[in-house]
C-alpha positions in Angstrom: -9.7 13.8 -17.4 -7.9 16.7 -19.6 -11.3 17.5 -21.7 -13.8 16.7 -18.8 -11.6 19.4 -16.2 -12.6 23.0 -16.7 -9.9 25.4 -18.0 -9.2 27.2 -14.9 -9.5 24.0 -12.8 -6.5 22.8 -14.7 -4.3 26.1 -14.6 -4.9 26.0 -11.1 -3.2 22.4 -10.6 -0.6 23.3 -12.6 -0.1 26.5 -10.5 -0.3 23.9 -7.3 2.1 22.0 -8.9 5.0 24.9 -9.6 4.3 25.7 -6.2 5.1 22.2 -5.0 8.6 22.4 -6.8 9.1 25.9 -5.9 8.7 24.6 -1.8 10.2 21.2 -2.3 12.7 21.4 -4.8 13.8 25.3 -5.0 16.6 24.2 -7.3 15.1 22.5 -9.9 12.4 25.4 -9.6 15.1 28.4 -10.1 16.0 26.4 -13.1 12.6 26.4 -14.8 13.2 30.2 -15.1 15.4 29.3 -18.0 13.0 27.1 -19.4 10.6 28.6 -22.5 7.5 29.9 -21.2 5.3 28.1 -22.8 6.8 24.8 -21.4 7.5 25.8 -18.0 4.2 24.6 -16.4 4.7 21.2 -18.1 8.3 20.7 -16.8 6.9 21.3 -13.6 4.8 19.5 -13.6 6.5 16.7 -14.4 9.1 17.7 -11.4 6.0 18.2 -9.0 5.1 14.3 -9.4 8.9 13.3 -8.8 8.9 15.5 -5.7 5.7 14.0 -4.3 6.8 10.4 -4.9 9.9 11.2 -3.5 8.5 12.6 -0.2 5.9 9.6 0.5 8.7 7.7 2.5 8.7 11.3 4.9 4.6 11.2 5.6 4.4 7.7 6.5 6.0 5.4 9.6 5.6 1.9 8.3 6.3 0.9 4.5 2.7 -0.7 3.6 1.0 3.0 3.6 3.7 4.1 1.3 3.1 1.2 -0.7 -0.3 2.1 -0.7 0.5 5.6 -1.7 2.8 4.6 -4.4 0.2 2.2 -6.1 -2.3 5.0 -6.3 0.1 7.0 -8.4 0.5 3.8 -10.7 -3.3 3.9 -10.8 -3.4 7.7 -11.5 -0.7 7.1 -14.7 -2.3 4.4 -15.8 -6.4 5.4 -15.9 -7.5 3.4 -13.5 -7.1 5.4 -10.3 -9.2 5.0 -7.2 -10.4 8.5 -5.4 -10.4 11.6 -6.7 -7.6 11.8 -8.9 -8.8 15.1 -10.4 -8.6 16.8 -7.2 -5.0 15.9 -6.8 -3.2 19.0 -8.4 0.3 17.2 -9.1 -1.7 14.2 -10.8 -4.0 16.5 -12.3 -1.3 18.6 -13.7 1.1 15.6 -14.9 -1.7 13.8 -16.5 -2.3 16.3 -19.0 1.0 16.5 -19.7 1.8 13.1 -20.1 -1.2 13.5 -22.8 -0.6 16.7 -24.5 3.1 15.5 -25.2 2.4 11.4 -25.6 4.9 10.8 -23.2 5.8 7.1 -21.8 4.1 5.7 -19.4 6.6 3.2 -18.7 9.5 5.6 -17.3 7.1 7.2 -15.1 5.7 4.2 -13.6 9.2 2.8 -13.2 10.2 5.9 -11.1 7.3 4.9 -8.8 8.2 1.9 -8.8 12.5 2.5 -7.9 11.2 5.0 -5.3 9.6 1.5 -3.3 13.5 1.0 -2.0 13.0 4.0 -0.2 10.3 2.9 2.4 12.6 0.1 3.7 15.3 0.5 5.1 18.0 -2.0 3.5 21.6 -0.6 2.1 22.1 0.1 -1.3 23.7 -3.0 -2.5 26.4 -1.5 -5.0 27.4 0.7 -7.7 25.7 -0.5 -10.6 22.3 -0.8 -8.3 22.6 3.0 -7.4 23.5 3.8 -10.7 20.0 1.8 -11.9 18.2 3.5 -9.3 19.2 6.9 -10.2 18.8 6.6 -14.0 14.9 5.4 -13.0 14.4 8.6 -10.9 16.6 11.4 -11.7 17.5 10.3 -15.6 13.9 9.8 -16.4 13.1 13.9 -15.5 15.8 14.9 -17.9 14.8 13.0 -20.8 11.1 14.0 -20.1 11.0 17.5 -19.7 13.4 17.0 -23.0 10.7 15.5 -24.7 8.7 18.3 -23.5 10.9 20.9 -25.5 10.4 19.4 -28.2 7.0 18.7 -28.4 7.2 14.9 -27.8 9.3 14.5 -30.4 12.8 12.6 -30.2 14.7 15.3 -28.6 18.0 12.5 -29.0 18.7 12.8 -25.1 18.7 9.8 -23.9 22.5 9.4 -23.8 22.9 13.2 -21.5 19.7 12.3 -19.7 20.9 8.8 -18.5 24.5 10.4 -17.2 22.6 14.0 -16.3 20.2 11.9 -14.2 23.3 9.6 -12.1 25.6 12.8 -12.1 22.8 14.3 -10.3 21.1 11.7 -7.8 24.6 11.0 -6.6 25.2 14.7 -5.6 22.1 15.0 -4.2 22.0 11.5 -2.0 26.0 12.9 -0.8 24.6 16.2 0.2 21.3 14.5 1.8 23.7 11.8 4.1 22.9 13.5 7.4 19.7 12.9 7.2 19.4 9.8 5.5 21.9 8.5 8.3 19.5 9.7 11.0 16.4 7.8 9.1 18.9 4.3 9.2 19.1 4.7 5.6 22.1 3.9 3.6 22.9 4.9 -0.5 26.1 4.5 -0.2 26.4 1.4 -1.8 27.7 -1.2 0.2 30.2 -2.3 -2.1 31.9 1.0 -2.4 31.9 1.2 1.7 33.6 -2.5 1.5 36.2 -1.4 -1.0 37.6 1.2 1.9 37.3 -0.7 4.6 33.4 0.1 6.0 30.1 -0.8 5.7 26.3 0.4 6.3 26.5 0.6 9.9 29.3 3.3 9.3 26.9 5.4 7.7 23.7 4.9 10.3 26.2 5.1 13.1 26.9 9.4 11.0 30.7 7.8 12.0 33.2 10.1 9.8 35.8 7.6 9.5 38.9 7.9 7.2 37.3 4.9 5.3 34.1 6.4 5.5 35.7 9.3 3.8 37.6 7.8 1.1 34.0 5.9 0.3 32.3 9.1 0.2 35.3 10.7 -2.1 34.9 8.2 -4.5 31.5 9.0 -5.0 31.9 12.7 -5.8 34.4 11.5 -8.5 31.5 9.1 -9.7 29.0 12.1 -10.2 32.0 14.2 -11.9 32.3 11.4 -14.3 28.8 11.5 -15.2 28.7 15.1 -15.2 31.4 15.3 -17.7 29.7 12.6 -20.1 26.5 14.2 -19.8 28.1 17.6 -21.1 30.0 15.8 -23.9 26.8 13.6 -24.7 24.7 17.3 -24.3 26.4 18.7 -28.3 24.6 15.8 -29.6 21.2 16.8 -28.1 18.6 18.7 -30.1 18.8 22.2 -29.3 15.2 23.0 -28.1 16.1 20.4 -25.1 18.8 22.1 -23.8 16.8 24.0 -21.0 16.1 20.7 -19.3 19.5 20.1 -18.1 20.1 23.4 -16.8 19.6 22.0 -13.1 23.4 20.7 -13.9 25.0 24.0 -13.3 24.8 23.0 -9.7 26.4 19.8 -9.1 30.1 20.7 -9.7 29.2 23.4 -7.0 27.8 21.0 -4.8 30.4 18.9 -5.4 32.8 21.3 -4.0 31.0 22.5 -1.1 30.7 18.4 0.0 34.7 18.2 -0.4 34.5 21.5 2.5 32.6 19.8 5.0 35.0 18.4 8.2 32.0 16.5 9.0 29.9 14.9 6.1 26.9 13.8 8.7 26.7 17.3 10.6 24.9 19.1 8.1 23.7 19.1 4.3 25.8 20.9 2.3 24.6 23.9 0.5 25.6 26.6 -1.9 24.9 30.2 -1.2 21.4 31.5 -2.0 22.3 34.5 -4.1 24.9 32.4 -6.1 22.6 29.7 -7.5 20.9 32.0 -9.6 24.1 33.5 -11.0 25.2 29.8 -11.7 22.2 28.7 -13.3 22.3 31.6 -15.9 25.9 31.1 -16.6 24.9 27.1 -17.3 22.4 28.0 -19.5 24.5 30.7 -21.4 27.1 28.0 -22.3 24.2 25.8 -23.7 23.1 28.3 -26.2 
């Protein structure tokens, strides 16, 4: 598809695609401003594709469509995609990445594949499951767009990448509970909830008990363990990769901001607009 799509056909998906992660994941696309220039579309585009998987269980009402939607992404990876997979910007975009840079197919298809837990509706069974599921969707971007920097070579991330990735999927599942509880959907994991006294229906009930809390506390301290591994595990990282875990600069924040909240199911936590830039430039100043 890369040699058959006309040049400006191609800078236009990967313009669709940054504007994908600019609308749906404004974090992630403040970030990319720290990222070289020459890479940033790439990165992107990589983030573009996670953001559309991720969004599949929002657009449809019954989990066979999303199935369906999820397959034709396999299809699109792998080269065997039914419909017009060229006029799909994301798809477009990441395929000529995944080509330019001879990255693995097999992550990316496993993140499509983890992603299939969220068109149902069943609680996340424990730790260790959550802690799989996260290093298949959130790891997986940090040690790509790594791989990016550095040309698809060995950008020896894999170790900052797998903690990165759980530090910050946890943070972001915490901070997205309201509306997950709304959905009926629980990432929690149930053996956590059990440990302090609750369980799922806690969560889809948005009931802010104390043992609700104390489950929801331990988490945080879960993602600040993994945060503070990936940033040990980050010296050992080659130096051209370092822009990709710039996105890190906002989970301690995050963090914080969740510990604020009287009531963890009224709203999603945030961090003030005009900060996160400051925060991101300060991150990627201590990576130099």
């Amino acid at each position: 598809m890369t040699d058959a799509a006309a040049p400006d056909r191609l800078a236009g998906a990967y313009d669709a695609a940054e504007a994908i992660v600019r609308d749906a994941d404004r974090d992630r696309w403040l970030a990319d401003l720290f990222v070289p220039a020459d890479k940033r579309r790439h990165v992107a585009a990589l983030q573009a594709f996670s953001s559309e998987i991720a969004r599949v269980r929002e657009t449809v009402r019954e989990p066979l469509p999303g199935e369906v939607r999820l397959q034709w992404w396999r299809d699109a990876l792998e080269g065997h995609g039914h419909g017009d997979v060229e006029g799909h910007p994301a798809a477009a975009a990441l395929i000529d990445t995944v080509r330019r840079f001879s990255l693995p197919l097999a992550p990316l298809v496993g993140l499509i594949d983890a992603r299939t837990f969220d068109l149902y509706d069943d609680p996340m069974p424990s730790l260790l499951d959550l802690e799989g599921y996260a290093g298949e969707t959130a790891s997986v971007l940090f040690q790509a767009a790594a791989l990016v920097l550095c040309d698809g070579e060995d950008p020896k991330a894999a170790d900052a990448a797998g903690h990165a990735g759980v530090a910050y999927a946890i943070t972001g599942l915490l901070r997205a509970l309201p509306i997950h509880a709304r959905r009926g959907q629980v990432f929690v994991p149930a053996d956590v909830l059990a440990r302090h006294g609750a369980g799922p229906d806690d969560i889809r009930a948005a009931k802010p008990t104390p043992a609700v809390e104390g489950a929801l506390a331990e988490m945080r301290e879960h993602a600040r363990h993994h945060l503070a591994r990936a940033m040990a595990a980050l010296d050992r990282v080659d130096r051209r990769a370092l822009p990709a875990f710039v996105p890190l600069a906002l989970v301690e924040p995050y963090l914080n901001a969740l510990e604020r909240q009287r009531d963890p199911f009224a709203a999603v936590a945030d961090v003030a607009s005009w900060r996160k830039p400051v925060l991101l430039w300060r991150f990627a100043r201590r990576l130099r």
